[in-house]
C-alpha positions as a printed NumPy array, in Angstrom:
array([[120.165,  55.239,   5.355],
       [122.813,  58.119,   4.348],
       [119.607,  60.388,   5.261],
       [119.012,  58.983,   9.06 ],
       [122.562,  59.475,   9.262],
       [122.911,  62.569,   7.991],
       [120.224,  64.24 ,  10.221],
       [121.238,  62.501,  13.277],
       [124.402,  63.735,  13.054],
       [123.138,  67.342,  12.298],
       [120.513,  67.227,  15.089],
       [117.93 ,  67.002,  13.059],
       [115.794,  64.284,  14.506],
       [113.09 ,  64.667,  12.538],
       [114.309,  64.118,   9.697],
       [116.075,  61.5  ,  11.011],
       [113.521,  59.965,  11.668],
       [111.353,  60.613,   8.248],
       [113.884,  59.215,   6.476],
       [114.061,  55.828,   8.409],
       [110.149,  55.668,   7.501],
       [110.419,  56.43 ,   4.459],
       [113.399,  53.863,   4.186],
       [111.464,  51.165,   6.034],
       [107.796,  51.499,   4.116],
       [109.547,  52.598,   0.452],
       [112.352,  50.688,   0.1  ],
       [111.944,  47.489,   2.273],
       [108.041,  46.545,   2.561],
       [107.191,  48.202,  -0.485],
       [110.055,  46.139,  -2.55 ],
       [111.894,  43.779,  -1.457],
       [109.314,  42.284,   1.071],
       [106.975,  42.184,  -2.066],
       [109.569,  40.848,  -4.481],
       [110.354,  37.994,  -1.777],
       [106.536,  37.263,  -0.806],
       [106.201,  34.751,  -4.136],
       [109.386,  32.756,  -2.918],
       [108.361,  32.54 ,   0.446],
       [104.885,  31.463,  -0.006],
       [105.816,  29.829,  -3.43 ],
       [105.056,  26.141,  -3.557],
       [107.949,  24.4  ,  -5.159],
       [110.611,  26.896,  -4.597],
       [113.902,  25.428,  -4.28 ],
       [114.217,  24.793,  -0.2  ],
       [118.011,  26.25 ,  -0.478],
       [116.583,  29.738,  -2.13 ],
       [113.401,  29.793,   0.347],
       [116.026,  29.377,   3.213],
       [118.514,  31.835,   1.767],
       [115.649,  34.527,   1.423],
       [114.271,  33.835,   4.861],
       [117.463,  34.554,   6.499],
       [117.438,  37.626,   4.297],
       [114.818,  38.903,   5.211],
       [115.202,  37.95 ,   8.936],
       [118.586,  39.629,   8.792],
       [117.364,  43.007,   7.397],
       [114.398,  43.445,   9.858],
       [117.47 ,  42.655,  12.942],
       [119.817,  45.618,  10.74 ],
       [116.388,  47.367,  10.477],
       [115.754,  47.695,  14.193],
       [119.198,  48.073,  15.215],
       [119.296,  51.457,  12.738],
       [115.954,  52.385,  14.688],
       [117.24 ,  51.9  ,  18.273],
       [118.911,  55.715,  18.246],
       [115.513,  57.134,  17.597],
       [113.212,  55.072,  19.751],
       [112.89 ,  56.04 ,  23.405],
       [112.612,  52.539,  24.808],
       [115.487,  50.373,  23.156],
       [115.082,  48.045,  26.206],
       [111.666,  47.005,  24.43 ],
       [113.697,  47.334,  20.823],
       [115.898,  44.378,  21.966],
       [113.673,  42.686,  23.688],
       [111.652,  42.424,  20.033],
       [115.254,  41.293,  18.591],
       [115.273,  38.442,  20.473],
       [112.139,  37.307,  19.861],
       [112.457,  37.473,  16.664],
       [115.557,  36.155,  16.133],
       [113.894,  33.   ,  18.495],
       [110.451,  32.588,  16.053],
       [113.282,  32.69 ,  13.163],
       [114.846,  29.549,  15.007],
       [111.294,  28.022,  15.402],
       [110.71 ,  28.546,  11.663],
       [113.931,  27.078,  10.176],
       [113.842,  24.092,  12.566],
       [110.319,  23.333,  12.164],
       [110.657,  23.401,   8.315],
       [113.49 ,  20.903,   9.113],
       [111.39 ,  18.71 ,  10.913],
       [108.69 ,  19.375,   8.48 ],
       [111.003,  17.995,   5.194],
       [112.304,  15.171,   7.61 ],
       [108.517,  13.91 ,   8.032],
       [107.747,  14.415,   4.314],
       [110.755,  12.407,   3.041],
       [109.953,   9.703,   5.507],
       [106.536,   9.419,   4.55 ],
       [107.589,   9.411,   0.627],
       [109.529,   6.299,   1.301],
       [106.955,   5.034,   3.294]])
């Protein structure tokens, strides 16, 4: 991110804005989405570390975006995604909650 930094504050918007791609596809889809995908969709992962790496990843793609909003021309629609996706985050977690509630009730069923 020293790069987007570097050319916004030398004017340089294009590269800017190259190096927040290159950031986003090279660095966080390209590794640590694809280092996280077998925890996430891992059956029998420790809940705690599933939980811990969700709100990982939820919290990069917020920082993500945020970084993004000086280069995007509508960061009215930039926050509006931010709060949706903080919301489906919510969804998720509680719905996993309710999900582990159901299974340990029908286990002592």
């Amino acid at each position: 991110m020293d790069e987007v930094t570097a050319g916004l504050e030398g004017y340089r918007f294009n590269d800017a804005g190259g190096a927040a791609y290159r950031f986003v596809w090279n660095i966080f889809c390209d590794w640590y989405l694809e280092l996280a995908k077998p925890v996430l969709q891992g059956e029998g992962v420790d809940p705690a570390i599933k939980a811990e790496t969700q709100a990982s990843v939820a919290f990069l793609i917020d920082q993500i975006a945020h970084a993004l909003n000086v280069l995007i021309a509508e960061p009215d629609k930039l926050a509006e995604y931010r709060v949706n996706a903080y919301e489906a985050a919510r969804r998720t977690y509680h719905w996993e909650m309710e999900e582990r509630k159901f299974v340990e009730a029908f286990d002592r069923a």
